[in-house]
Structures are given as structure tokens and as C-alpha cells.
VEXGU-339589 format. One record per residue (C-alpha): y, x, z. Coordinates in Angstrom, 1 decimal. Layout:
REM VEXGU-339589
        Y        X        Z
        Y        X        Z
...
REM end
This chain:
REM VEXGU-339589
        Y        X        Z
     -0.5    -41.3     87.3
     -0.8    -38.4     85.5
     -3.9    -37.2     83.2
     -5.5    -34.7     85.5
     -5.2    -37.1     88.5
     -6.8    -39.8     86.9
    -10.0    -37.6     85.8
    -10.3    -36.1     89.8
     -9.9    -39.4     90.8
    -13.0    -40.5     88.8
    -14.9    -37.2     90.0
    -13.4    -37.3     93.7
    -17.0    -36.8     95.0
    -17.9    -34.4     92.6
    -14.7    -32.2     93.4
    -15.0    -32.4     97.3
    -18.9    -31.2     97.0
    -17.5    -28.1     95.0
    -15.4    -27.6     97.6
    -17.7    -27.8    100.2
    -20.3    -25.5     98.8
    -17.5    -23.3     98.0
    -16.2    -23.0    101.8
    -19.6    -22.8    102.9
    -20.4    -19.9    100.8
    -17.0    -18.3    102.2
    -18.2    -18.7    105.6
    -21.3    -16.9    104.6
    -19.8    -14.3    103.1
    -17.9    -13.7    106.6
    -20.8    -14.7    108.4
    -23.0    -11.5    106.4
    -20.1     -9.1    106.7
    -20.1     -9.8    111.1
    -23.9     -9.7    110.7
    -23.4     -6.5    109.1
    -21.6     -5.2    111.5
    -23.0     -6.6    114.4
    -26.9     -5.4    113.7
    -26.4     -3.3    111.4
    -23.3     -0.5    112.2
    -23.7     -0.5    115.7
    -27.6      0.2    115.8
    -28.9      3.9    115.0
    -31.8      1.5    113.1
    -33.0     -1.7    111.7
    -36.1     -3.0    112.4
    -38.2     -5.4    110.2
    -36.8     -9.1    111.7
    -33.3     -7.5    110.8
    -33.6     -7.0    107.6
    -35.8    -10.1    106.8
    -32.8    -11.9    108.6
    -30.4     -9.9    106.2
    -31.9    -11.1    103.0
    -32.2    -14.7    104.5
    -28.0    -14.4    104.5
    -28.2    -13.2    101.0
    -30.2    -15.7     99.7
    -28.6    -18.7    101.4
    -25.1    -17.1    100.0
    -26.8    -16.8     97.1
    -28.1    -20.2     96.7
    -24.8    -21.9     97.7
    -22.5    -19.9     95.7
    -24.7    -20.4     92.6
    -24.7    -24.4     93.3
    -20.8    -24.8     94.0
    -20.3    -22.5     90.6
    -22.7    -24.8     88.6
    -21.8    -27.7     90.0
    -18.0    -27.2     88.9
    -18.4    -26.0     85.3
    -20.7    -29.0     84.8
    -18.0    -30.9     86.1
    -15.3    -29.0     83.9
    -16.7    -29.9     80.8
    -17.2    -33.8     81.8
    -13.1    -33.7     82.8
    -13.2    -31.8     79.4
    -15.0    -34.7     77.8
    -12.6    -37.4     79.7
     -9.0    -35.3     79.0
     -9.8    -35.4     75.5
    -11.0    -39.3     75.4
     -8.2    -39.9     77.2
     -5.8    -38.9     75.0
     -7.2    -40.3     72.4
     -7.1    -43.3     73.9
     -3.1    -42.8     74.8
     -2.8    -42.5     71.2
     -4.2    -45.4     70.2
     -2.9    -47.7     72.3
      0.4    -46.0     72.1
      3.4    -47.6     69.6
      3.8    -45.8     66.3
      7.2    -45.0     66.9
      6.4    -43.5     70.0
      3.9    -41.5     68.8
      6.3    -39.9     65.8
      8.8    -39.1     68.5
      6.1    -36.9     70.0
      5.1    -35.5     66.9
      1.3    -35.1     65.5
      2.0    -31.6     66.4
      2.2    -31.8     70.5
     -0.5    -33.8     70.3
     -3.2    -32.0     68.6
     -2.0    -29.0     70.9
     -2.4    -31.2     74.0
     -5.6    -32.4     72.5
     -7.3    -29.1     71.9
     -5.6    -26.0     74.1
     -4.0    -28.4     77.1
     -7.1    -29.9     77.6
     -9.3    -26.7     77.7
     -6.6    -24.9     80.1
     -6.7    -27.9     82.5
    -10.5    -27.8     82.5
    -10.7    -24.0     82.6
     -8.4    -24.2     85.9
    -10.6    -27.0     87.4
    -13.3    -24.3     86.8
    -11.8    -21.5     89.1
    -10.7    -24.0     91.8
    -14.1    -22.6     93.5
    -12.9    -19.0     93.3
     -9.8    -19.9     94.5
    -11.2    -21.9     97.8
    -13.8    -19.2     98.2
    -11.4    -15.9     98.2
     -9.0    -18.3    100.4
    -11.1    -19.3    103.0
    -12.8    -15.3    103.1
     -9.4    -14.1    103.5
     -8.4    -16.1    106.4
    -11.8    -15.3    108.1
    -11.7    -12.1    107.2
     -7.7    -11.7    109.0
     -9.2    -14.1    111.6
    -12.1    -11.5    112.5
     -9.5     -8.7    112.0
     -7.4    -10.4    114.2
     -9.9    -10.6    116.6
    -11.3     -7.2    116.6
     -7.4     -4.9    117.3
     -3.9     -7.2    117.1
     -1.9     -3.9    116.2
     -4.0     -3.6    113.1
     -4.1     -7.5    112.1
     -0.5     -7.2    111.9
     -0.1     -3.8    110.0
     -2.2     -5.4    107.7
     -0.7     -9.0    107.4
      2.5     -7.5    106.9
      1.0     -4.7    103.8
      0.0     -8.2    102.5
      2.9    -10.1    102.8
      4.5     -7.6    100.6
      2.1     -7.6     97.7
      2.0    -11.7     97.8
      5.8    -11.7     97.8
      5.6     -8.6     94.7
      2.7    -10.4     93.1
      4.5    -14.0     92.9
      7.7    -12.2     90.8
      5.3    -11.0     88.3
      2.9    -14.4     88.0
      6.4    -16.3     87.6
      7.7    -13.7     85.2
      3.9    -14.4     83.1
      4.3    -18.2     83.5
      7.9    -18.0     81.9
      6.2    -16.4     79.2
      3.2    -18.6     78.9
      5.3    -21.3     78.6
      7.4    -19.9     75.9
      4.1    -19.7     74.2
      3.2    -23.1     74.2
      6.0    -24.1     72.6
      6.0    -22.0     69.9
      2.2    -23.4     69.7
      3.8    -26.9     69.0
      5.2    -25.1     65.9
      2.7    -23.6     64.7
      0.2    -26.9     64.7
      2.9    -28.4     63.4
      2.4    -25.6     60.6
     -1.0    -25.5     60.2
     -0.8    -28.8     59.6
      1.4    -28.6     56.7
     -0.6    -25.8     55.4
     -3.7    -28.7     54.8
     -1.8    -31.8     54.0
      0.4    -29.8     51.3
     -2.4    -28.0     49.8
     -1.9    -30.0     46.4
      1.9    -29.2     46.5
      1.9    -25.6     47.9
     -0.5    -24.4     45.1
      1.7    -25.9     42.2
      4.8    -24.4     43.6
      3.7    -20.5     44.4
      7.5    -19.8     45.4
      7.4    -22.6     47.8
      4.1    -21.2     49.5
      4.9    -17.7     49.1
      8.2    -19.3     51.6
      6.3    -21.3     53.2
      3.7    -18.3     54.3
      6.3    -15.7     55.1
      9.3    -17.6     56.9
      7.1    -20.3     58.5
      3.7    -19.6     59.1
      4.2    -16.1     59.5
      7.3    -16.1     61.4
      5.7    -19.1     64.0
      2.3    -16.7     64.4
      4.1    -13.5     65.3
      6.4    -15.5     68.0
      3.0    -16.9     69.2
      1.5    -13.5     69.2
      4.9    -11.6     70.7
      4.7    -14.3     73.8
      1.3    -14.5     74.2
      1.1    -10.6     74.5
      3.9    -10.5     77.0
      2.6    -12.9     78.9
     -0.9    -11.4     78.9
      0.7     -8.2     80.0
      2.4     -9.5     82.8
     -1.0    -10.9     83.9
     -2.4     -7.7     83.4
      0.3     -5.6     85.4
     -0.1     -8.3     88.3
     -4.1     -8.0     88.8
     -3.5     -4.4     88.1
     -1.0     -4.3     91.2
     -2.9     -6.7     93.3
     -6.0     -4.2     92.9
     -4.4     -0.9     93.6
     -2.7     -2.8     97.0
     -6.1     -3.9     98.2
     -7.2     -0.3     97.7
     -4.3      0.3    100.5
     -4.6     -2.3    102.2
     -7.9     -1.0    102.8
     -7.2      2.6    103.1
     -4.5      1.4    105.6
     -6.9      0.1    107.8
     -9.2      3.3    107.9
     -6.2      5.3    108.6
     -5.0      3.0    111.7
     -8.3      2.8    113.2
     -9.1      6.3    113.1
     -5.5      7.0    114.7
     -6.5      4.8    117.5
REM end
């Protein structure tokens, strides 16, 4: 069993509550959008019990969304809390030789940045429920409302998933690049303190040391970690501009029919 199923096995109930609150908040959101649409479009006005109706949605989405969203990043840093004493743990109980194979290196990286990433993506598994379960209702309703147009639509979509997905693999090659070279540079960092004594005496050696080692790891760190950064960039960038057309799309096919 591997780390992170071993801490959502321990918060299994805490987990399925987030996701709970999260798809109830989707179906809100859905829910607000029809009311919207329902009382609010197709009337010339709005009385009073609309409205107050209205805001009764919006605080109820509100309330929920707010709940699922604290609930998880409590939870986040309590898997936080157990990667980490986990690990620790592993290490102890782990034989020496095992744990030189590894390298003191790995593990403080695993310790510090794998354990933060892991909690950080436990942290936006709400968003990712939420915009999931809003986009099916949202094709659902679409679906519902003109066939033709839920089609034109799923198929503008289909493209941009099937775009999108190059680019994220494209910024995952390159992410993982990066964390190797961070392996490296731990290792580094920690030769920087333990030969402190020696790298003082000998200014050659550290002036080698800095440039060759050091140096060169940080830039490879820095070079990776920008091309993966701008891979994630170009791929929210392109997923933004293809909603924008997705939703112009729409507009144009429903005022042609």
C-alpha cells in the first residue's frame, strides 16, 4: 500500500464528506443557473419571492461550497501532518543499508516538496469534483434544451481535451525532469552545511564546488521548472481562450436557429 492510500484510508470519511459537499455544491451551481433561467430570463420581471428565493440559492451554494473547501484544507494539512510522520517512521524502521541506497538526498526531497505536492493535490480534489460534476450538468441541461447544439459543443470540447492533454503531458515530462534534478540539488545543499568546516579552508574547492555543482544543479532546476511552468501556463492559457469559443459557439448556433 502505498503512502497516500494509507493516509485516505485513515480519513476515508473525511474524504467522502468533501466530496459530498463538493457535488452538492455543483448541483447548486446548476440548480441557480436553471433557476436563472427559468424565473428570471423568461419573465419581463421579478417580483419580491423571486429574488428572496434567488439569494436563498446563493447562500445555500455559498454555505456548502465554503464547508467542502474548509473541510478539505483542514484535512490537507492533517495528511500533511501524517505523510511526513510517515516517512519518518519508514526511515526509522528501515535498514541502514537500505536507506544509503536511497540516499539522504531523496529523502529529504520526499520529506519536504513530495509531501506538500501530495497534500496540495488532495486540496483541489474539490475543484476538480465540483467543475466535473457542473460540466456534466451543465452538457446534461444543454443536452436537454437543442441536441444539434449539445453535439456542436461536445465535439468543440473534445478537441480542446484531446489539445489540452498533449500540453499537460508535455508539463508533466518536464515536472518530472525537475524533481530529479531536485534530488541533486538536496543532495547539494546538503554538502554545502556538512562541509562548511572543509569548504572554507579550501576556497578553490568551494569556489568549484559553488560554480560546477551548486550552480550548475540550480540553473537545471530553474531551466525545468520554467519549462514546465510554461507549458502549464500555455495549457490554462488555451483552455481559457476555447471556453471563450466554446461559448461564442453557442450564441452563434442558437441565434442561427
Amino acid at each position: 500500500m502505498t503512502l497516500l492510500q494509507l493516509v485516505l484510508t485513515r480519513h476515508q470519511k473525511s474524504v467522502l464528506w468533501a466530496c459530498a459537499l463538493s457535488l452538492a455544491s455543483a448541483a447548486l451551481s446548476v440548480g441557480v443557473l436553471a433557476f436563472i433561467e427559468q424565473r428570471l430570463l423568461n419573465t419581463p420581471t421579478a417580483d419580491a419571492r423571486t429574488l428572496a428565493m434567488l439569494a436563498g440559492l446563493l447562500a445555500a451554494l455559498f454555505a456548502v461550497s465554503s464547508t467542502a473547501q474548509l473541510l478539505m484544507r483542514k484535512l490537507g494539512q492533517r495528511v500533511l501532518f501524517d505523510l511526513r510522520r510517515t516517512l519518518a517512521k519508514r526511515v526509522l524502521d528501515s535498514e541502514l543499508a537500505q536507506v544509503e541506497r536511497v540516499g539522504a538526498a531523496s529523502l529529504l526531497a520526499s520529506l519536504n516538496s513530495d509531501a506538500e505536492q501530495i497534500s496540495h493535490a488532495l486540496v483541489s480534489l474539490p475543484h476538480a469534483i465540483y467543475g466535473s460534476a457542473v460540466s456534466l450538468g451543465a452538457f446534461a441541461y444543454l443536452a436537454w434544451l437543442s441536441w444539434p447544439l449539445f453535439l456542436c459543443i461536445a465535439l468543440w470540447l473534445a478537441v480542446t481535451v484531446a489539445l489540452a492533454s498533449r500540453m499537460l503531458a508535455r508539463c508533466d515530462a518536464w515536472f518530472a525532469r525537475s524533481r530529479e534534478v531536485e534530488d541533486a540539488l538536496q543532495e547539494s545543499y546538503q554538502g554545502l552545511v556538512h562541509g562548511h568546516r572543509e569548504l572554507t579552508l579550501n576556497r578553490l574547492r568551494a569556489r568549484t564546488f559553488y560554480k560546477d555543482e551548486l550552480c550548475h544543479h540550480a540553473e537545471q532546476a530553474r531551466i525545468y521548472g520554467l519549462r514546465a511552468d510554461s507549458w502549464a501556463a500555455i495549457n490554462d492559457s488555451f483552455v481559457n481562450v476555447m471556453a471563450l469559443g466554446a461559448i461564442g459557439l453557442a450564441l452563434a448556433l442558437a441565434a442561427a436557429t
